[in-house]
C-alpha positions as CSV (number, residue, x, y, z in Angstrom):
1,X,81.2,-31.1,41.0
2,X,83.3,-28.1,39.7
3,X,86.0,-26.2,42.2
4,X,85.1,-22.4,42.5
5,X,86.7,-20.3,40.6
6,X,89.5,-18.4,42.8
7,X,89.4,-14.4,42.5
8,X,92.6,-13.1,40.7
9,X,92.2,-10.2,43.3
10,X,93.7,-11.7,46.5
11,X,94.3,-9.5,49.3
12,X,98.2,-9.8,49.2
13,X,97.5,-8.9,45.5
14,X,95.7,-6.1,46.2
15,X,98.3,-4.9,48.4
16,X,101.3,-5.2,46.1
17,X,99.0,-3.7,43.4
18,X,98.7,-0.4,45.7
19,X,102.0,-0.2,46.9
20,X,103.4,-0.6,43.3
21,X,100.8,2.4,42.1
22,X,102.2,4.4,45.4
23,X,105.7,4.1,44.3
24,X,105.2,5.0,40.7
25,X,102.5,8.6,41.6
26,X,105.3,9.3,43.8
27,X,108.1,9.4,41.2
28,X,105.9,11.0,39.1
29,X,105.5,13.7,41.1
30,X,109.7,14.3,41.2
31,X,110.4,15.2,37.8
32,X,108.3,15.5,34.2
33,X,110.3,15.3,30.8
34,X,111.2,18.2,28.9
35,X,108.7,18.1,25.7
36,X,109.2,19.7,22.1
37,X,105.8,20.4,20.6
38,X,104.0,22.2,17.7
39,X,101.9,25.6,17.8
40,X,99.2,26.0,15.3
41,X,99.7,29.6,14.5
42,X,103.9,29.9,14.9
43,X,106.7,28.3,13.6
44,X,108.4,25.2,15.2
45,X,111.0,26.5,17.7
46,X,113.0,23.2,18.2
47,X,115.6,22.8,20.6
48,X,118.9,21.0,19.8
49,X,119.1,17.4,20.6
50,X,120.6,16.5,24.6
51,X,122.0,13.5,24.9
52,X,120.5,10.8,27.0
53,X,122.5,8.9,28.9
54,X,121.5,4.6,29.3
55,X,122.5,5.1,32.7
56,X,122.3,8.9,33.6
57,X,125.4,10.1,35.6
58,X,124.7,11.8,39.6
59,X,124.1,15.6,39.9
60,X,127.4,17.1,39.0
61,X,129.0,20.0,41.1
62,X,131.7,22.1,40.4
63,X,131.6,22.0,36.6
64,X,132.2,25.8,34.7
65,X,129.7,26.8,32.4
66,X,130.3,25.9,29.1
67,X,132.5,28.9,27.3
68,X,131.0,32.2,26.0
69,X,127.6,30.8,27.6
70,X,127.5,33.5,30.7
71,X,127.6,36.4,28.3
72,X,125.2,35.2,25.8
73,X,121.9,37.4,25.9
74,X,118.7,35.9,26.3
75,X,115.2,37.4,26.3
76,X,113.0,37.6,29.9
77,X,109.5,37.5,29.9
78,X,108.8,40.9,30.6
79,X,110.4,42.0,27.1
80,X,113.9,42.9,28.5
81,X,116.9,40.6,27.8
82,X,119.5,39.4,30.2
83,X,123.0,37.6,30.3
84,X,124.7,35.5,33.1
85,X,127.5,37.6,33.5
86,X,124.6,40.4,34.5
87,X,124.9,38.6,37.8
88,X,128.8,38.1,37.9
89,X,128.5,39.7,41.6
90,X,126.0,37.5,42.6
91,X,125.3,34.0,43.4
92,X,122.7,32.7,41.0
93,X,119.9,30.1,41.2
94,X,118.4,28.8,37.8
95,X,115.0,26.9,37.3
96,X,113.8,25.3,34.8
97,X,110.5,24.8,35.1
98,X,106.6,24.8,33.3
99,X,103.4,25.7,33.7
100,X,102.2,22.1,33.1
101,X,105.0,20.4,35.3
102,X,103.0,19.5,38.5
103,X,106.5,19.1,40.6
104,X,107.4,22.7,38.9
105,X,104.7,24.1,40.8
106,X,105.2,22.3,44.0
107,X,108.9,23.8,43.8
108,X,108.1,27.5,42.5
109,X,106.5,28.9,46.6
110,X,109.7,27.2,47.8
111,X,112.2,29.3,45.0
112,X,109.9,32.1,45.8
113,X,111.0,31.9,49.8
114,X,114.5,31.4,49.0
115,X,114.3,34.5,46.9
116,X,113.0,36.7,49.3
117,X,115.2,35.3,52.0
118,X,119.0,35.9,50.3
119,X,118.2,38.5,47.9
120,X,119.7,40.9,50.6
121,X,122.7,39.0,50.7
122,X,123.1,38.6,47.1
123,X,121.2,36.0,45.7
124,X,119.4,36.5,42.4
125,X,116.7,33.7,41.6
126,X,115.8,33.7,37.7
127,X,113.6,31.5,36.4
128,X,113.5,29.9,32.7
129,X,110.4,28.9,30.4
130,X,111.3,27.4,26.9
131,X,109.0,28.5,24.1
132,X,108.9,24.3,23.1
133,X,107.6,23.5,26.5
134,X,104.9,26.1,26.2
135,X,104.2,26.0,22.8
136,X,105.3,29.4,22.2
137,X,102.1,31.2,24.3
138,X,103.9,33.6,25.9
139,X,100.9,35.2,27.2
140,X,100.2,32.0,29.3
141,X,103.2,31.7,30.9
142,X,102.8,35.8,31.9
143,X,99.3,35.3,33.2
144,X,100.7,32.4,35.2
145,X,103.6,34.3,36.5
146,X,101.0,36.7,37.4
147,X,98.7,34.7,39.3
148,X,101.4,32.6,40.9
149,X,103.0,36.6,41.9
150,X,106.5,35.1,41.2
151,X,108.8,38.2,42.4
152,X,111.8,37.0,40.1
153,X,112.2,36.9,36.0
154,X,111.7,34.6,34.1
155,X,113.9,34.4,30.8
156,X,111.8,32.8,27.6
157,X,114.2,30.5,26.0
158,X,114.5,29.0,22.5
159,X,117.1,26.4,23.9
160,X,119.8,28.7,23.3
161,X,120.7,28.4,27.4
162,X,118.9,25.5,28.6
163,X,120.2,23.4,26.2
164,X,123.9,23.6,27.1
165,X,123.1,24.0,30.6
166,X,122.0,20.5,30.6
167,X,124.2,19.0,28.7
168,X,127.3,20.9,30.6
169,X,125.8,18.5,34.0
170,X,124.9,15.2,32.0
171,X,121.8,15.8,32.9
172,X,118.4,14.1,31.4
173,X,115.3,15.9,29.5
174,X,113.3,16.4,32.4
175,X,112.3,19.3,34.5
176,X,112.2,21.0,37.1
177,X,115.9,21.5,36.7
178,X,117.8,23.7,38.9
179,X,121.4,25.3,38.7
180,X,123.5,27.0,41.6
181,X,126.0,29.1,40.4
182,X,128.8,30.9,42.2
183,X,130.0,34.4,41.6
184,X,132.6,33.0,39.3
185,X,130.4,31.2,37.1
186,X,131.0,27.5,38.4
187,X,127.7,25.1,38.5
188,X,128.5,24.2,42.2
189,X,125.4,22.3,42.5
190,X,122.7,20.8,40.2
191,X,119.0,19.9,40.9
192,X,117.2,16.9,38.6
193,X,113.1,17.0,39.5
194,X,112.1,17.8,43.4
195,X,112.2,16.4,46.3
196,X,109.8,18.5,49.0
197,X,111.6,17.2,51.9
198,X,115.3,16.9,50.6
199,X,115.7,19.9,48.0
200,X,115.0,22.8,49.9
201,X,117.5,21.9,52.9
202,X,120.2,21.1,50.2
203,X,119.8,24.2,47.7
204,X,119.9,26.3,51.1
205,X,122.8,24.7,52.2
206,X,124.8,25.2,48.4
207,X,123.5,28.9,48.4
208,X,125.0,29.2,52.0
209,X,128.4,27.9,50.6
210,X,128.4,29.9,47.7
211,X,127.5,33.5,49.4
212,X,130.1,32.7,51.8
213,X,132.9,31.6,49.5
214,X,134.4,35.8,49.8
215,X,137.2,34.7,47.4
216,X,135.3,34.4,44.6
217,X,133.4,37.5,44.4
């Protein structure tokens, strides 16, 4: 008389199975990589290469930005142009974010608050789209901005700032990515994906230090 045949789907296995699919939707949700991709209609707007790291280094703080990068002009969505050193009286927060990037959206309402609640005290928020992440539509990444009624500007990037901003913190290809910098043009803190319970607090408490650090203004 044969044995029944045992179900592969035990209950303990069934378990592991949805704790293991917990853990990896909620990592996805933290970060999304940076992606270069093709347009059909425009030329390919690649971005230099970062280096990955095997073992990525920590958020670095306190690290200058790389030379000649605060005055280097970069275009904003709105058809303007802007530089760092724009904001040389001011404490800056940078995003890197996209319209695709679920965790970029979860962070935006939050960067919007923050925004609103220093900008009296000297805080200017800027956000930054790369024309490889959005495949050069422009006009999407307006009509998003629009919908979204993001209050700051967004700079459209080739690379030509991302791109040394990441690779100035050892950072990965991923995004969100966020940069604090103080008045004299210092990365004093660095953001890799989103956390909804951990990032706010912290970027709060960096833009707190910086406002407050007088000497440096």
């Amino acid at each position: 008389m044969a044995l029944p045949k045992k179900s592969f789907w035990t209950p303990g296995r069934i378990v592991l199975t949805l704790i293991a699919v917990g853990l990896v939707g909620a990592l996805g949700l933290s970060s999304c990589n940076s992606r270069e991709v093709r347009t059909t209609n425009a030329p390919v707007s690649r971005a230099p290469n970062v280096p990955r790291a095997t073992n990525p280094a920590p958020p670095v703080a306190f690290v200058s930005l790389p030379p000649g990068l605060r005055d280097t002009k970069v275009q904003t969505l709105d058809g303007g142009s802007l530089k760092l050193s724009d904001f040389a009286d001011h404490v800056v927060v940078l995003n890197i974010w996209a319209t695709w990037c679920g965790p970029c959206r979860l962070e935006m309402p939050e960067l919007v608050k923050i925004s609103n609640e220093y900008k009296s005290r000297g805080l200017v928020v800027l956000g930054l789209a790369t024309t490889y992440n959005e495949q050069n539509d422009q006009a999407h990444v307006k009509e998003f901005i629009q919908s979204q009624h993001i209050p700051y500007r967004i700079i459209w990037d080739d690379g030509t700032l991302a791109v040394p901003l990441v690779q100035a913190v050892q950072a990965r290809s991923v995004i969100p990515q966020s940069f604090v910098i103080s008045r004299d043009g210092r990365i004093v803190k660095h953001f890799q994906g989103y956390d909804r319970v951990r990032t706010p607090e912290t970027m709060r408490k960096a833009i707190e230090e910086a406002l407050n650090d007088k000497g440096k203004a």
